[in-house]
N, C-alpha and C positions, 0 to 999 in steps of 0.2 A: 371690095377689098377685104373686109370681113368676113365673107363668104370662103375666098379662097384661104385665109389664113385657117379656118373652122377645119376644113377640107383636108390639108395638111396635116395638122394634128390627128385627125382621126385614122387617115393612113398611116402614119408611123404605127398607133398603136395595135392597126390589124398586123402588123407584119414583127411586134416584137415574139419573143419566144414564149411558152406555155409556163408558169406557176410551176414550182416542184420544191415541194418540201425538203431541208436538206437534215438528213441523218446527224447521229453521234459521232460517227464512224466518217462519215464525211469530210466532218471539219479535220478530221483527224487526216484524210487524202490531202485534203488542199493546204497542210500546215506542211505537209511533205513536200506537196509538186510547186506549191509558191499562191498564193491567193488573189495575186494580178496585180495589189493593190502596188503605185509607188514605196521604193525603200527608201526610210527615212537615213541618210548620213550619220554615221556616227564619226562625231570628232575622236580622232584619237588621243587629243592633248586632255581630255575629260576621263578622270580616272572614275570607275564603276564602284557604288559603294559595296562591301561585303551584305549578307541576309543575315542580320542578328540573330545569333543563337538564343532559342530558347531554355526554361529552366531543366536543366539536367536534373535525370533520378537514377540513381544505381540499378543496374543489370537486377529483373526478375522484382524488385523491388517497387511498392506502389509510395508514391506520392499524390497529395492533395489539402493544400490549405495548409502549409509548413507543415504537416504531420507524414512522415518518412515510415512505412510499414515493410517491414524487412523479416516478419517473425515465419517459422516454419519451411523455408529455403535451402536445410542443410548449410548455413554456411560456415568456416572456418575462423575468416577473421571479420573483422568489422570493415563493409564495403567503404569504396575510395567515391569522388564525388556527390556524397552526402552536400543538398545544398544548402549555403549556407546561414539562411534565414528559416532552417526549420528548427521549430519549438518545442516537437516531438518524434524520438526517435524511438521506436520499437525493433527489438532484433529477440526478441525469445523464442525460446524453441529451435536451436540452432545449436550448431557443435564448436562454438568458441572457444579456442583455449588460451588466450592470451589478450589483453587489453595492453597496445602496444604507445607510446609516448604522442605519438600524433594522431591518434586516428580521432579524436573531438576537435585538434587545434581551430579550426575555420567555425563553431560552432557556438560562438560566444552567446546566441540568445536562445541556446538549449534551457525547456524550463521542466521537461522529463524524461528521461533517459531508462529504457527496461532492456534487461539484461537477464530478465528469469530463463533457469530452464537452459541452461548452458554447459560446458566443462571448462568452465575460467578458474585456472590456477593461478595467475601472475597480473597482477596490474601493476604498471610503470606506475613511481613514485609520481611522477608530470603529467599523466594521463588526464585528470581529472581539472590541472588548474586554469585553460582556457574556459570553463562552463561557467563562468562571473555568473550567470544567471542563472542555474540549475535550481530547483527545489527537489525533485522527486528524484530517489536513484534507488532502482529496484535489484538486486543484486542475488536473490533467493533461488536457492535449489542451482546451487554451483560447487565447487571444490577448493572453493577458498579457504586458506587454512590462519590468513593473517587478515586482520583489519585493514581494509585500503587507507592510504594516508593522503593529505594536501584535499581533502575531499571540500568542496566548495561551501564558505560559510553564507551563501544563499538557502544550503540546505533544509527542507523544512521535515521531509518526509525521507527516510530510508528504512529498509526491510532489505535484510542481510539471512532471514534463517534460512536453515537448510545448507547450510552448509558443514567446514569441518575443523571450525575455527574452536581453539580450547585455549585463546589467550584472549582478553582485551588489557590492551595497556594503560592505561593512564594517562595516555596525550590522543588515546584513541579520537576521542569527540571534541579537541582540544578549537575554541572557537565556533563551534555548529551552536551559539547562542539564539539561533532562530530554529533548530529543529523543535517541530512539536509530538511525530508520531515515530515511534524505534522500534524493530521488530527484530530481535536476537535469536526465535528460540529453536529449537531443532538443530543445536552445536554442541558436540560435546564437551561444553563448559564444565569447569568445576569451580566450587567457591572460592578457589585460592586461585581461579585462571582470572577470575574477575578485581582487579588490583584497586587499592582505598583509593577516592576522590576520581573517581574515574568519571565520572557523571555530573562533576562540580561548574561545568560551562555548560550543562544546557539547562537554562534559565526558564525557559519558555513551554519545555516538553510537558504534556499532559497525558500520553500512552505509552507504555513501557510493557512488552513483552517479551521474555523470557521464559517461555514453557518447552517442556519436553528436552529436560538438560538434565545432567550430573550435579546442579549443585544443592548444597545442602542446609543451607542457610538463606533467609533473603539478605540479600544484600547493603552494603552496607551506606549510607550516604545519599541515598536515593534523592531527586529533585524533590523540594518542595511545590515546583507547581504541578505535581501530579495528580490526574484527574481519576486515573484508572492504571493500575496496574495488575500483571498476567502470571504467575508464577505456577500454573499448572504442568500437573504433567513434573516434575522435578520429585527431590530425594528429602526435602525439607522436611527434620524431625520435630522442630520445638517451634513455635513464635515466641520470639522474643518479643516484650513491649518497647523496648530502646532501638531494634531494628525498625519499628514504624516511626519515629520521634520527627517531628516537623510535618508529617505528610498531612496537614490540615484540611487539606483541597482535596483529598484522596474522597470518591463518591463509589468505588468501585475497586472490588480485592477479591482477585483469583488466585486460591487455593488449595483447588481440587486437586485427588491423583496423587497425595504425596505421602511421607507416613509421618505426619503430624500425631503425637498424641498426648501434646501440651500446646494449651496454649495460656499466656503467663496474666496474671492479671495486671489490671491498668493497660492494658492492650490495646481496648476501644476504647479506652481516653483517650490515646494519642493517634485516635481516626476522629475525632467530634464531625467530622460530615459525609461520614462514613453511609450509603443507602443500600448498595447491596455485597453481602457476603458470602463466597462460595467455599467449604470447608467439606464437602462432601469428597466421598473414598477415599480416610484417611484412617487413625486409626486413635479417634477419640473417647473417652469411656464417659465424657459429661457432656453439658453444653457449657460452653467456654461462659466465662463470667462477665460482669459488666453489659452484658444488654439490656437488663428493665432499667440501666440509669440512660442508657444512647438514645438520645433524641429522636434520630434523624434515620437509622437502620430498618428497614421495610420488608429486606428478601436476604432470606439466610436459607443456604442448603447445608442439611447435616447428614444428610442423606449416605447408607452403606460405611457407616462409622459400628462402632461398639458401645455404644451409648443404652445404656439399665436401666436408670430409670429420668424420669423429668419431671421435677419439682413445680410447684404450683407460682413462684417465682423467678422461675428462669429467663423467660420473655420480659415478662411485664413489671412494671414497679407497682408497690403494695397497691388494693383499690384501684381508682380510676385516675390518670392520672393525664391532663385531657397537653401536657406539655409532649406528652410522648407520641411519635408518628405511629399512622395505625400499620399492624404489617399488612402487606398483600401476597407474602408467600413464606410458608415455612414447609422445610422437610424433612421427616425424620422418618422414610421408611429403610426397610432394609437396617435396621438399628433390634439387636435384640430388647427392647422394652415393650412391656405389655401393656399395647396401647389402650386396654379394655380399664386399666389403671388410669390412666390419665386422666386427669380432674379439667371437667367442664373449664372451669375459671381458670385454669394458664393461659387459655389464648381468650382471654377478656378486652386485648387490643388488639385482636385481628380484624382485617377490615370483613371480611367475611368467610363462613367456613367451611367453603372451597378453595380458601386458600391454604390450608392445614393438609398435609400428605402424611400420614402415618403409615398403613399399611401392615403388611403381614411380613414376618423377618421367619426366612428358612434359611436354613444351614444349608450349604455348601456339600 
């Protein structure tokens, strides 16, 4: 009985059909002509779920890891479908001319927003108040002639130059208690465009720049928590000592570029933490006063001034005097003084003297 069952089977399996691999393209015949297999019933009382859409990104625009990259596109306005858990939106380099009331609304956990490099004339008063979460708003090298207002006080970071703004008002930064970096400069400011108390709500700021403007004065009211400020490039003729008054925390003072040709004393009193000072192409005939009593100043450029001669105490305090920080940079070429005059011991507290630039002074 075993026999004939052995027998059977192996007939069948002479007589099934030959092995034949089946193609790409095949499956693709047989999904057309029907596959043989039974059709499973579909109830009709079972509704079909829809395919979950996946996360949308704006036409030409790259998305990846909430960062939305929109920059270089030619675009017009600020694309629609932005989605809405992105953190970072970049659109610069593009022909924007309007920031219109909703185009952030969906975008509450925005935390940097660039905008360089644009022709934005007009931001909606409301533009800006959906961003609760913003810190960074880059707004530079546009046609902006006003300060955007309701601007989010998450704010930490904004830079505005380049543009063609020649007012800031007085409620301009009114709550941005958390900005710490400000970038104004390349606007045609002038000292009376920049209004008193204008800067009394940010608490927090430690870089301020303002170079390459019309004004003529530094400013008045500046934060105290200033770490560093920029006022190059401007029309500034005098320092006054009273315009520096509170800046304690100030480590860092740019005032290159202008045509300073006083500067008042008691000046560097009212910096005591004062380490580097840039005063070079201006149009000073001394070296400003009060540095052999400043502790803490290391790097002064005096560099392309008018300056005749320099005294054997202008750096340094009498003798040695081991309270005073050693410098690591002085300059004074381009200065017509004969440096062949210079007495050894003026720079008796330099750290060493290739830090000392004197130089040869030719006329023009």
């Amino acid at each position: 009985m075993k026999s004939a069952c052995l027998f059977l089977l192996l007939g069948t399996a002479c007589w099934a059909l030959p092995f034949r691999q089946t193609g790409f393209l095949d499956f693709m015949m047989e999904d057309e002509a029907g596959s043989g297999l039974p059709e499973v019933p579909v109830d009709p009382d079972v509704s079909v779920l829809p395919v979950p859409e996946g996360p949308q990104c704006p036409f030409r625009c790259q998305c990846h890891l909430r960062v939305v990259q929109c920059s270089d596109l030619g675009l017009t306005t600020v694309p629609d479908k932005i989605p809405s858990d992105t953190t970072l939106l970049d659109l610069q380099n593009n022909k924007i001319t309007e920031i219109r009331e909703n185009d952030f609304k969906n975008l509450k956990g925005l935390h940097a927003l660039i905008l360089v490099n644009n022709k934005i004339t007009t931001i909606h008063p409301k533009a800006f108040m959906p961003l609760g979460k913003l810190q960074r708003l880059y707004l530079s090298k546009n046609l902006l002639k006003d300060m955007p207002i309701n601007m989010p006080k998450s704010l930490q970071e904004l830079r505005i130059h380049e543009n063609e703004i020649v007012k800031i008002k007085k409620s301009a930064f009114e709550g941005l208690a958390n900005v710490i970096v400000m970038e104004l400069g390349s606007n045609p400011l002038k000292s009376s465009g920049i209004d008193a108390g204008v800067f009394g709500d940010l608490k927090r700021v430690s870089y301020i720049r303002i170079s390459d403007t019309n004004i003529t004065e530094i400013p008045k009211g500046l934060p105290a928590s200033l770490s560093e400020l920029h006022l190059d490039g401007n029309k500034i003729t005098k320092v006054h000592a009273d315009s520096l008054k509170g800046l304690k925390n100030l480590l860092k003072l740019g005032l290159s570029h202008n045509e300073i040709s006083v500067v008042e004393n008691r000046t560097m009193a009212m910096v005591p933490h004062l380490r580097e000072l840039h005063l070079d192409n201006n149009a000073l005939t001394s070296v400003p006063s009060g540095l052999p009593d400043h502790k803490y100043i290391q790097v002064i450029y005096l560099h392309s001034n008018k300056i005749a001669a320099v005294g054997t105490e202008d750096f340094c305090p009498p003798g040695f005097n081991t309270k005073k920080a050693m410098y690591s940079g002085i300059s004074l070429f381009s200065n017509p003084v004969p440096y062949w005059e210079v007495q050894p011991i003026t720079f008796r507290c330099v750290f060493d003297r290739s830090a000392i630039q004197l130089g040869n002074y030719r006329k023009k």
